[in-house]
C-alpha positions, 0 to 999 in steps of 0.5 A: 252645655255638655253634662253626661253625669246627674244624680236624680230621685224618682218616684214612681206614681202609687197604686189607687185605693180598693173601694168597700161598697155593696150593691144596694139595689131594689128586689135584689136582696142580699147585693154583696160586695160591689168595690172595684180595684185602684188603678195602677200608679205610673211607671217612670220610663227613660227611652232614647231620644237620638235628637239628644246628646246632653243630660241638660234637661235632667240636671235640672230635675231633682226629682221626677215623681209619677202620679197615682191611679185613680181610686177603685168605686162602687159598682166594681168600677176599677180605677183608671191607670195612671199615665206613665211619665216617659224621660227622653235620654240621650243614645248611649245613656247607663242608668244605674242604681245608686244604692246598689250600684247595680246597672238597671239599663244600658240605653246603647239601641235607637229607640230602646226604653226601659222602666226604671221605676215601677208604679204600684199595683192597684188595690184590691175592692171589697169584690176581689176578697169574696169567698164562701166562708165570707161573701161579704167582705167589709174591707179593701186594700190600699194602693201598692206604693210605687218604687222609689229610687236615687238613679245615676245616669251617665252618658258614654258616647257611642263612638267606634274609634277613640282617639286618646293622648296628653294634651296639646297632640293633635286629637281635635285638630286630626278630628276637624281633619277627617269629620265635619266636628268642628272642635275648639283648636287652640294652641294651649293645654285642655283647649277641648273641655268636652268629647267631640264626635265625628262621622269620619267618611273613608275614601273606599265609602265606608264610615265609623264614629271617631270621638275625640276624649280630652284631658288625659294627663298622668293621674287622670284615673285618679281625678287629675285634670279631666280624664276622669270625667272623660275617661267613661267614653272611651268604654263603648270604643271598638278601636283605640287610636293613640295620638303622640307628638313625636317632635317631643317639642315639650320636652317630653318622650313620646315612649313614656307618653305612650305609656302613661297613658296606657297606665291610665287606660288600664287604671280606669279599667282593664277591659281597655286594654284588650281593645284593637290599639294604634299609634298615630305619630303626629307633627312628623314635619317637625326636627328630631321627630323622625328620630323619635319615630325609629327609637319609639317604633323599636319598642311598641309593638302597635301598628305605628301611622305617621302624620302631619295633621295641620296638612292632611298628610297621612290621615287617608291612610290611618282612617282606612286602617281604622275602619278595617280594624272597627269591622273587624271587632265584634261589639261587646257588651259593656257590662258583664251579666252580674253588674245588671239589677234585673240578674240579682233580682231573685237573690233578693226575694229569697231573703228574710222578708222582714228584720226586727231590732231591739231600740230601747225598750221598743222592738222595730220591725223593717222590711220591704215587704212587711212595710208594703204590707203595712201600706197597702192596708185600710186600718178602717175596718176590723176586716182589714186590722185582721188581714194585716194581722194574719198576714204578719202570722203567715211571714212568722213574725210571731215566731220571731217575737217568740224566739226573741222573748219579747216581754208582756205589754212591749211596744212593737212598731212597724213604720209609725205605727205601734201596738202592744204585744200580747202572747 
């Protein structure tokens, strides 16, 4: 079964515990703090897999959740990492964020790989908090959560040439011609329910992927027909070859067909456009086709190949133009640098680390880092209750609470947690 689009939670693995512990040993008076750190929690890593050419094996995974690093323990024994959870993916693979919409990976490299969800850092032992002014800290600090994120990941083949055009033209029959695909041919519309891909092989001894994209009719942009689960193949392309049935044997123009298509094209996404373009004219031994052929060609302005697909007649010729045309187009990345999670990243730790709202009688305070804070805190000991609290001074939450005028004695909450506030 072909699937090249799933939705999937992950969960990266929490970082282990901080551990409070002091040496206790004989003839050494005064021991000190001895907690180790917590362990780092596990990365989810998506990495290419060229052995693969379906999202399958995700579609069946709702959530993928890594595990937690070990516990740091006495003797300043740090805590293991946790093992990183490594997800095969297809070549050509885009991972995106689906809150944000921003892109996280483009897996277009043999053997690329990249973290889409990081595991928290490991807590900090009693040791790591010593200082002059306290040499024996009686706190330690919980384990970092781990990154949680709803990905999208879609797969857009990587195929030099795509060939494109309403239903029933020729595209799988002119792909079975040129390749060893050996794509579902059938004389009815929407016989081709999946992109096919071929290796095409030129009489000269050079080579280039050629993807047959099914199911574009008009409207195919807006989600008529299959175009628009399709269409996202054809963005990796380097070449665009139409393929129009010049017999019109369906009562239709070739010339609006052409056209049609290109609207389409253009609608999805106007990057298409710039892409090198052919027409291939196909069924060229049918009546009236040399006909249409005269009056198409007197308005395009493309290089225009006739065929006769059933009969390998033309096919040399075309695929020999199509791979000058492939080694004549630089590869372009497909996505510009601002639509990339890791380019943005800056813009969002220069915003205010915490918000706080008015709920009721209640005042909520959110925010990413002061709920990591929160966390990572061991409310165990008093130590730990007075870092927590010196920390959310430092951020200027007593500030904010100040400006707000927040009454005597108001409840104050972050996550599940509440207090009362006191000046």
């Amino acid at each position: 079964m072909f699937i090249d689009e799933v939705l999937i939670k992950v969960i990266a693995g929490n970082g282990g515990d901080g551990c409070t512990a002091f040496r206790r040993e004989k003839f050494v008076p005064m021991g000190g703090p001895f907690g180790g750190n917590g362990g780092r929690g596990a990365n989810i890593i998506f990495k290419v897999d060229t052995g693969l050419h379906t999202l399958i094996d995700l579609r069946y995974m709702k959530t993928i959740k890594g595990k937690k690093g070990e516990n740091g323990s006495g003797k300043n024994m740090d805590g293991k990492n946790a093992a990183d959870i490594i997800v095969k993916v297809p070549q050509g693979t885009v991972v995106t964020d689906y809150d944000t919409n921003l892109i996280i990976a483009d897996l277009k490299e043999v053997d690329s790989e990249v973290i889409v969800a990081r595991g928290g850092r490991g807590g900090l032992g009693n040791t790591a908090f010593k200082t002059q002014s306290n040499p024996a800290p009686n706190f330690s600090e919980n384990g970092e959560p781990g990154e949680e994120k709803m990905l999208k990941v879609e797969l857009k083949l990587l195929a030099d040439v795509g060939l494109v055009g309403l239903p029933s033209v020729g595209k799988s029959t002119i792909l079975s011609k040129v390749s060893k695909a050996r794509p579902k041919i059938a004389d009815y519309h929407f016989t081709t329910l999946t992109p096919n891909l071929g290796v095409v092989k030129t009489k000269d001894g050079r080579s280039f992927t050629m993807a047959d994209l099914p199911g574009l009719i008009e409207g195919a942009s807006q989600g008529v027909g299959l175009g628009d689960k399709f269409l996202r193949h054809i963005e990796r392309t380097k070449v665009i070859a139409h393929v129009i049935d010049m017999s019109a044997l369906e009562g239709r123009n070739p010339y609006d067909d052409f056209v049609m298509i290109n609207q389409e094209l253009e609608k999805f996404s106007p990057k298409l456009m710039k892409k090198p373009m052919i027409v291939i004219a196909n069924k060229m031994d049918i009546d009236g086709a040399k006909e249409n052929l005269e009056k198409f060609k007197s308005k395009v302005r493309c290089e225009v190949f006739e065929i006769k697909a059933i009969s390998n007649t033309g096919l040399d010729d075309v695929m020999m133009r199509l791979a000058d045309l492939v080694e004549q187009t630089p590869n372009t990345p497909l996505y510009e640098e601002g639509e990339y999670l890791s380019h943005v990243l800056y813009k969002f730790e220069e915003e205010k680390p915490f918000e706080i709202k008015k709920v009721d009688n209640e005042y909520i305070i959110s925010g990413d880092k002061v709920e990591k804070l929160f966390k990572m805190t061991n409310f165990q000991s008093d130590e730990g209750i007075e870092r927590f609290i010196r920390k959310l001074r430092k951020l200027g939450i007593d500030d904010e609470l100040l400006k707000m005028e927040v009454p005597e004695g108001a409840i104050v909450k972050i996550l599940d947690f509440e207090f009362e506030y006191h000046k």
